[in-house]
Backbone as CSV, one residue per row, in Angstrom:
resi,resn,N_x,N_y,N_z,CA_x,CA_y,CA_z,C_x,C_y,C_z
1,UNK,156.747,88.123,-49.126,157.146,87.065,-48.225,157.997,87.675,-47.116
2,UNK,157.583,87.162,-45.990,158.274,88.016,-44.576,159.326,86.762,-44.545
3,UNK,160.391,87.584,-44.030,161.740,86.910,-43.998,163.008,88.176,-43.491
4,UNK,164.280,87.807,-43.323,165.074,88.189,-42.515,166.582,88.433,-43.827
5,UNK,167.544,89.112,-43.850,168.339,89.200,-44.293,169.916,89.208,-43.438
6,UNK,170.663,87.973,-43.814,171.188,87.359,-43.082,172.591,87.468,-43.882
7,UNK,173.173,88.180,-43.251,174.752,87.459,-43.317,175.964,86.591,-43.786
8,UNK,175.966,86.212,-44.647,176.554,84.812,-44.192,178.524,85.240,-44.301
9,UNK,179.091,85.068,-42.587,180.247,85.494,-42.975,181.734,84.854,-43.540
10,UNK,181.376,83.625,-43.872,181.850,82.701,-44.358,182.185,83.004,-45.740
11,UNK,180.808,83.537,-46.646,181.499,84.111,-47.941,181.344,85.129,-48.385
12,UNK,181.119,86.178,-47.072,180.891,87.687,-47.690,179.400,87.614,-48.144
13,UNK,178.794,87.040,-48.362,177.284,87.123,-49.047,176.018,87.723,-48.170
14,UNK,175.014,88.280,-48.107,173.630,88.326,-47.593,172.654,87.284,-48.446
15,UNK,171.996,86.636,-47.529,171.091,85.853,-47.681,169.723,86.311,-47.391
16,UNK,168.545,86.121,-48.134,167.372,86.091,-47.897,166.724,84.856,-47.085
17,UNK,166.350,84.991,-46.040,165.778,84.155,-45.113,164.279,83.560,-45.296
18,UNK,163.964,83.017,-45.889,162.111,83.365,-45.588,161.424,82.491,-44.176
19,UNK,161.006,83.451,-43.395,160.177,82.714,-42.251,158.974,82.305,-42.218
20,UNK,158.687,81.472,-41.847,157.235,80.890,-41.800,156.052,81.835,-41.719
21,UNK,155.236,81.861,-42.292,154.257,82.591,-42.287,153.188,82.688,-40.897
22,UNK,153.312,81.637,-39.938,152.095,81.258,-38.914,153.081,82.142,-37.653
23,UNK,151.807,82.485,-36.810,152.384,83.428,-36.011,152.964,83.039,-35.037
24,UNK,152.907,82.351,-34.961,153.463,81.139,-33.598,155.242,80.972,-34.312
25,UNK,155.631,81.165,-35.360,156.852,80.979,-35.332,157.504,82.813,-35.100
26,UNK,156.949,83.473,-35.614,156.964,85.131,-35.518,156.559,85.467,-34.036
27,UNK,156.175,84.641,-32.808,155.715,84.968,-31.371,156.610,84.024,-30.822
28,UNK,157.732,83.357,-31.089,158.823,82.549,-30.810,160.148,83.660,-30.928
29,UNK,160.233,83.922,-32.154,161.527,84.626,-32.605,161.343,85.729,-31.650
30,UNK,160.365,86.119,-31.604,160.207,87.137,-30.861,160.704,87.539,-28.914
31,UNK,160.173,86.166,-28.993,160.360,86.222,-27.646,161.962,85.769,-27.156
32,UNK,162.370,84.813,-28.347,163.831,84.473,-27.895,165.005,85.668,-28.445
33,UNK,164.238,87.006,-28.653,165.124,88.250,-29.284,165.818,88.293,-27.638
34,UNK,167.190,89.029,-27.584,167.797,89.054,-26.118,167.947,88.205,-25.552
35,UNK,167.875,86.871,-25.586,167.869,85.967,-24.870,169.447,85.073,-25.035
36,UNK,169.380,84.310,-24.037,170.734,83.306,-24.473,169.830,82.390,-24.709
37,UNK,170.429,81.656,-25.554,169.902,80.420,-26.221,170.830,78.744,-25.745
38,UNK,170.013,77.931,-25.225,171.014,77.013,-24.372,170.988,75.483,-25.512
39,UNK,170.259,75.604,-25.949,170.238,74.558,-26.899,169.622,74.285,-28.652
40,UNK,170.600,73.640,-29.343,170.363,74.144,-30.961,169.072,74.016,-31.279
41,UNK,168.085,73.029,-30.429,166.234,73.574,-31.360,166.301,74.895,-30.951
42,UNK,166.836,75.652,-29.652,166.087,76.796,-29.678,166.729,77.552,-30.353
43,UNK,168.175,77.394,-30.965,168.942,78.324,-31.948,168.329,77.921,-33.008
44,UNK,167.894,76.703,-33.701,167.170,76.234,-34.716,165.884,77.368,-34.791
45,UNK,165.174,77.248,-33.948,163.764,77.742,-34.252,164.102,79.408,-34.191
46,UNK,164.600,80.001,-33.272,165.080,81.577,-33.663,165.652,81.627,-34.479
47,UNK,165.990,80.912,-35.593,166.589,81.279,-36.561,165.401,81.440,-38.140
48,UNK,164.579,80.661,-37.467,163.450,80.608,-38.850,163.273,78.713,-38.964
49,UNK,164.278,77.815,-38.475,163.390,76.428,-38.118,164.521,75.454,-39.292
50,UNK,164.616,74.753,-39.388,165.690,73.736,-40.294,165.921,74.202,-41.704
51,UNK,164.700,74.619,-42.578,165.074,75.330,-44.136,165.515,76.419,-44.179
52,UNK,165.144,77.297,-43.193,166.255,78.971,-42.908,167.578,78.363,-42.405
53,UNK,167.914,77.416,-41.821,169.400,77.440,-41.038,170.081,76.392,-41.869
54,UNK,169.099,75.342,-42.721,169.825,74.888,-43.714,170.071,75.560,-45.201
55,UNK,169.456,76.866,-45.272,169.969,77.521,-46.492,171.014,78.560,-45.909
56,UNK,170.996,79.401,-44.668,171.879,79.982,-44.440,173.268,79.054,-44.378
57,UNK,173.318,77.948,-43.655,174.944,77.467,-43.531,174.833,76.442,-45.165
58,UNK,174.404,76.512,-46.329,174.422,75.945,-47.241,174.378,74.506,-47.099
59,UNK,173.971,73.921,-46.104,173.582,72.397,-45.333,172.204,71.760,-45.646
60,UNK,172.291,70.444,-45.738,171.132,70.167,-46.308,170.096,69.983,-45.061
61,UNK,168.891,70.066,-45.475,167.912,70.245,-44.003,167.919,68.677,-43.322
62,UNK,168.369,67.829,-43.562,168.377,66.092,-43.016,169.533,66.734,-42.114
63,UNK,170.565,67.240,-42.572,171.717,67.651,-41.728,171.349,68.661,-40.736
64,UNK,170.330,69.720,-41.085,170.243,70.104,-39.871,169.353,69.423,-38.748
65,UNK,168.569,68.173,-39.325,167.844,67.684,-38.442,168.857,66.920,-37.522
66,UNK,169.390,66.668,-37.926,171.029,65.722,-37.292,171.642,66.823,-36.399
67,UNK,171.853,67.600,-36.498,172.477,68.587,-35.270,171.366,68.961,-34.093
68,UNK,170.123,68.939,-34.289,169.043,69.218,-33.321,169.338,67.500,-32.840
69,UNK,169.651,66.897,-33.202,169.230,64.974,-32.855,170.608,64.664,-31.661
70,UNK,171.486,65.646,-32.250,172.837,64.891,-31.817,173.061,66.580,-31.069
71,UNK,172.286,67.276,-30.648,172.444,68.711,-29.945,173.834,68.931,-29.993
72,UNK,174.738,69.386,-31.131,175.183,69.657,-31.133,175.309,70.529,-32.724
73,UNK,176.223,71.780,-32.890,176.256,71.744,-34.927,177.731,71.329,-35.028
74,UNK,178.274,71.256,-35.746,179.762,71.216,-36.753,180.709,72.583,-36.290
75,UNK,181.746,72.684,-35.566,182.568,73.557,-35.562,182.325,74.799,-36.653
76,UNK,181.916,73.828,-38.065,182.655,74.948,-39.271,181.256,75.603,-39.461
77,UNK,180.335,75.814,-38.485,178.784,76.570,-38.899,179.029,77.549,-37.967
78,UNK,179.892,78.021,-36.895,180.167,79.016,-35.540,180.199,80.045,-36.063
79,UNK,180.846,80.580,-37.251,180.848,81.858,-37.693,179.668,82.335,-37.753
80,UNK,179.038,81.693,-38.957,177.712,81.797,-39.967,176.495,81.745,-38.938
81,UNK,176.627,80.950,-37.918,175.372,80.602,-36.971,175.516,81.834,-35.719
82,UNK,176.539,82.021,-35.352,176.881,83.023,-34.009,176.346,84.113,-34.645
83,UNK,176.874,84.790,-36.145,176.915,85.847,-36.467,175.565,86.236,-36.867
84,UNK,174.418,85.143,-37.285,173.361,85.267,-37.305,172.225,85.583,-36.134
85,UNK,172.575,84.490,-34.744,172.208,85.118,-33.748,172.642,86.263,-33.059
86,UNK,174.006,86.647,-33.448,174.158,88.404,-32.948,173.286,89.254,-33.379
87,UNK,173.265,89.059,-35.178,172.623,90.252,-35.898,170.807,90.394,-35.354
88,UNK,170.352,89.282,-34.890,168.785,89.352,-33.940,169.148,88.912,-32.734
89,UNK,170.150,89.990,-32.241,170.269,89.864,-31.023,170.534,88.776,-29.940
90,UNK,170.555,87.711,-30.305,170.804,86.538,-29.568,171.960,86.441,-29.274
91,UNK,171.816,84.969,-28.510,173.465,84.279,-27.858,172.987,83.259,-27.898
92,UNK,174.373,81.992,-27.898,173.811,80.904,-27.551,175.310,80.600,-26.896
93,UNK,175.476,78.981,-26.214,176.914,78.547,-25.526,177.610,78.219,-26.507
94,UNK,179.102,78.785,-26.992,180.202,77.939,-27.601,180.065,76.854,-27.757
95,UNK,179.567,75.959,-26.406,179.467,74.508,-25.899,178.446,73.861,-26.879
96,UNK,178.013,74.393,-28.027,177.237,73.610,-28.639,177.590,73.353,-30.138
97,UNK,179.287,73.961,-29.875,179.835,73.230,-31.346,181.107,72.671,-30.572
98,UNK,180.899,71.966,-29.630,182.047,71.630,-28.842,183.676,72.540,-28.335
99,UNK,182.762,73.671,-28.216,184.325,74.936,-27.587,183.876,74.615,-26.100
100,UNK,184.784,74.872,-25.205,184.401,74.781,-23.677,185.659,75.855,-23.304
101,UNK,184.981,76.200,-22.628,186.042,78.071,-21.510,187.081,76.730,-20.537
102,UNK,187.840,77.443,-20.160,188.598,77.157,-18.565,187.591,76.344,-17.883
103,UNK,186.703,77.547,-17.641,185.657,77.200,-16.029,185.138,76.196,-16.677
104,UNK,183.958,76.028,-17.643,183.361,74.998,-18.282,183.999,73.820,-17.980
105,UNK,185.282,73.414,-17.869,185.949,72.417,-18.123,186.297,72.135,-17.025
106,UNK,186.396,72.532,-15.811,186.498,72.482,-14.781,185.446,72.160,-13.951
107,UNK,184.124,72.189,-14.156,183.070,72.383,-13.408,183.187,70.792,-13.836
């Protein structure tokens, strides 16, 4: 089973990821490698899609459908979720667990 080994820095642990088998999710991840990521489906889906990001932050997958619904996640997933898109290279905005910079807040 193709899948990803993940981090989780919340409790010291590595997690086994498993990703979807169809290539269309493996020609996604792919393409959002390096990229900033501006909104949680697309941190959702580079991550492996609601059952990878609801077993990595130990969240149930209704809950992660609720953070893609309400584009936003929970403050207490920033570690576990940032540190996952570092380790495949990604980024995404603070602004999507409600942190905002100076400028942000100003604009």
């Amino acid at each position: 089973m193709a899948g990803k080994l993940i981090h989780n820095l919340q409790t010291s642990q590595f997690h086994f990821v498993p990703l979807d088998n169809s290539r269309n999710v493996s020609k996604l991840i792919g393409a959002m490698k390096h990229k900033h990521l501006r909104t949680t489906a697309q941190v959702i889906a580079a991550l492996g899609g609601k059952r990878a990001v609801a077993d990595l932050t130990g969240r149930s997958w209704s809950a992660v459908w609720n953070w893609e619904d309400r584009k936003a996640f929970p403050p207490n997933t920033y570690a576990i979720i940032k540190g996952a898109l570092q380790a495949n290279g990604m980024a995404a905005p603070d602004s999507l667990w409600g942190m905002f910079t100076a400028s942000e807040l100003a604009s």
